[in-house]
C-alpha positions in Angstrom: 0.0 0.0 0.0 1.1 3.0 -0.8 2.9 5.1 2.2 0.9 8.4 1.3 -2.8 6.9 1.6 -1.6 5.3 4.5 0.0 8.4 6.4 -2.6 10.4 5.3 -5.5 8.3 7.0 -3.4 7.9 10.3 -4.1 12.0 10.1 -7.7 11.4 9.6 -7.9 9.2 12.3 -6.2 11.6 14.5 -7.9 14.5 13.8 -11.5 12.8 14.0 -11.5 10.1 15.6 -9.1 9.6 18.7 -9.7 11.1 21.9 -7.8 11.2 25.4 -9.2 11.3 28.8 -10.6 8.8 30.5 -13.5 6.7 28.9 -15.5 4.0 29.7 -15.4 1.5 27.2 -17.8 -0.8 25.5 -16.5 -3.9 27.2 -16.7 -2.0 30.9 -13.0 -1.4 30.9 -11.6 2.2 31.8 -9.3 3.6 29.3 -7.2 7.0 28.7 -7.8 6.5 24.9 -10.7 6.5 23.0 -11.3 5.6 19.1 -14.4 6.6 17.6 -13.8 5.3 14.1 -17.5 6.0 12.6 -16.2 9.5 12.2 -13.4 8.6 10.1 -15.2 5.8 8.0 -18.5 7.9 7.4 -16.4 11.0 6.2 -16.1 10.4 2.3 -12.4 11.0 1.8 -11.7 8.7 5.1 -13.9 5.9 3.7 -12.0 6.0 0.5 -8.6 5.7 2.1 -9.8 3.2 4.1 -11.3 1.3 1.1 -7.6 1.7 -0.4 -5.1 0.5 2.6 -7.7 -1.7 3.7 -8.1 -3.2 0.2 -4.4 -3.1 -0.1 -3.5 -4.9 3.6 -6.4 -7.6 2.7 -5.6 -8.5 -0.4 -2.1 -9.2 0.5 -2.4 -11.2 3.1 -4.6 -13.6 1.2 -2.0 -13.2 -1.7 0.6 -14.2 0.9 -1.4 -16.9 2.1 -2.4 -18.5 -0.7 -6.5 -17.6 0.5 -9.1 -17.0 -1.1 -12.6 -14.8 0.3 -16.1 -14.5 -0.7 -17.1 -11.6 1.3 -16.4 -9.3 3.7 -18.1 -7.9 6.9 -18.6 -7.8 10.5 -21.1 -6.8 13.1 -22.8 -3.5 12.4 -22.7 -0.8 13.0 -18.6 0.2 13.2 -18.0 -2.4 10.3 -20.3 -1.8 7.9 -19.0 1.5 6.1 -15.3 -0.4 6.6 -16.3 -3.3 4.9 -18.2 -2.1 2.1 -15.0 0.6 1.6 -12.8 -2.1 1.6 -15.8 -4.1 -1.1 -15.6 -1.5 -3.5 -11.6 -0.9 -3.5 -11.7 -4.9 -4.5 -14.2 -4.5 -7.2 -12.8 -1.2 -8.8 -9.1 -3.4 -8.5 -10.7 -7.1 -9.8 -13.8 -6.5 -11.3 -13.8 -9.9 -11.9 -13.3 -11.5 -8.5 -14.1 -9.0 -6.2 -15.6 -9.3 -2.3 -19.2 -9.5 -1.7 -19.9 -7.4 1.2 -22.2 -8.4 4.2 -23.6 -7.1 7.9 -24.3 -8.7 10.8 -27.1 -7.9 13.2 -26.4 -8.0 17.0 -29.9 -10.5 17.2 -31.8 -11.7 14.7 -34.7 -9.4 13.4 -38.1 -10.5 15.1 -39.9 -10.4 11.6 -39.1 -10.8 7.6 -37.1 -13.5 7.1 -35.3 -13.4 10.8 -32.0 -13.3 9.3 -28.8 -12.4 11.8 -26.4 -11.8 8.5 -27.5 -9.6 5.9 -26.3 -8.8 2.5 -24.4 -10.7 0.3 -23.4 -13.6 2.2 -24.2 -17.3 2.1 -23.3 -20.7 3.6 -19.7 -21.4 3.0 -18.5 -18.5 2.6 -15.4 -18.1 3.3 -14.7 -14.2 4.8 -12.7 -11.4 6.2 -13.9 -10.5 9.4 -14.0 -6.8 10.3 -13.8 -4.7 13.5 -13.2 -1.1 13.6 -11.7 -1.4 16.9 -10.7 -4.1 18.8 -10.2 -3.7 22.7 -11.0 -7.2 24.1 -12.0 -8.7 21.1 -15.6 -9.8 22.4 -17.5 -8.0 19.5 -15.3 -9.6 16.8 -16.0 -12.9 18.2 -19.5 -12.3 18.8 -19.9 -11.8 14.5 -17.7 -14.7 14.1 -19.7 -16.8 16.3 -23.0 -15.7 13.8 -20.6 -16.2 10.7 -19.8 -19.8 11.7 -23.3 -20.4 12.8 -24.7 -19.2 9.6 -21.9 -21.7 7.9 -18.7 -18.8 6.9 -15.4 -19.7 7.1 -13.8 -17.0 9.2 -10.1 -16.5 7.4 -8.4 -13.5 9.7 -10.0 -10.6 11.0 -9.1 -6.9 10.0 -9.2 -4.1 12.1 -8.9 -0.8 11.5 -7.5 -0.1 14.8 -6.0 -2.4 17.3 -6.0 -0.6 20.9 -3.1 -2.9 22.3 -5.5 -4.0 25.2 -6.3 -7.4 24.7 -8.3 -8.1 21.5 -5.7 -9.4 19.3 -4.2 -12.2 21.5 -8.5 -13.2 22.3 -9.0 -14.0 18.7 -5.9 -15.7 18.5 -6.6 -18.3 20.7 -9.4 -18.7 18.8 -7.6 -19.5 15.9 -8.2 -16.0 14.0 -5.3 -14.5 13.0 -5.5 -10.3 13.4 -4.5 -7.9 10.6 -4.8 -4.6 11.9 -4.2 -1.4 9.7 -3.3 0.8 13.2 -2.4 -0.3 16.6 -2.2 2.1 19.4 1.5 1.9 19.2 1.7 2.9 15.7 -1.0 6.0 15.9 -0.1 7.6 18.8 3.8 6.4 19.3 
């Protein structure tokens, strides 16, 4: 990926989207840092760099790994304009083999067809996983847990930011490798 569209949304991110204090955290936990990534990846330009490293860092790691992925997504709401960033990057660079993009509910809608995972995802399916920020992990492995119920293949996970707290060595030892675009270390020093 290029160094520029890189450097340039690690600005982004700084200027919208991190915050110090103190902060109670989605999981409970008290932290000095907070990352509000929905500002970043709802702002046009941000959501187009992110579709371009994010495209970038995704496809290769499954180039590396020999992989292959049908889709792309994670549980909604801080995934969903990450993943379908990321979707569109694919299908302007392979318009031929390029990822579907899917959301998944926190429960199941109570009418309609009931579905937990919607958009362009099926049974076996095999997909990227996508967090916008991962502090313990429990979020991640709540949409996996859905993805592998609903029969996906979960390859790795990509986050946009890694906080250093936890998350990454959680999905590990679930077998889910982590490929984050920022850790804590690398936006803030």
């Amino acid at each position: 990926m290029p160094e520029k569209i890189r450097e340039e949304l690690k600005q982004l991110l700084l200027e919208k989207s991190v915050r110090t204090g103190e902060f109670t955290l989605a999981s409970g936990k008290k932290s000095d840092l907070y990352v509000d990534c929905r500002v970043t990846s709802f702002d046009s330009r941000g959501a187009r760099l992110i579709g371009e490293a994010g495209w970038a860092a995704v496809h290769d790691k499954l180039v590396a790994e020999g992989l292959s992925a049908d889709a792309i997504g994670g549980m909604t709401l801080g995934a969903d304009p990450i993943s379908l960033s990321i979707g569109i990057q694919s299908a302007r660079q392979q318009p031929d083999d390029f990822l579907q993009v899917f959301t998944v509910r926190k429960e199941a809608k109570g009418y309609g067809t009931g579905k937990r995972i919607e958009g362009n995802f099926t049974a076996g399916h095999s997909v990227v996983v996508v967090d916008d920020v991962i502090t313990t992990g429990g979020s991640t492995i709540k949409a996996i847990e859905a993805i592998e119920a609903e029969g996906g293949r979960v390859l790795f996970a990509f986050v946009l930011v890694d906080r250093e707290e936890g998350g990454r060595q959680a999905l590990e030892a679930r077998g889910i490798d982590v490929l984050p675009l920022f850790t804590r270390t690398s936006l803030l020093g």
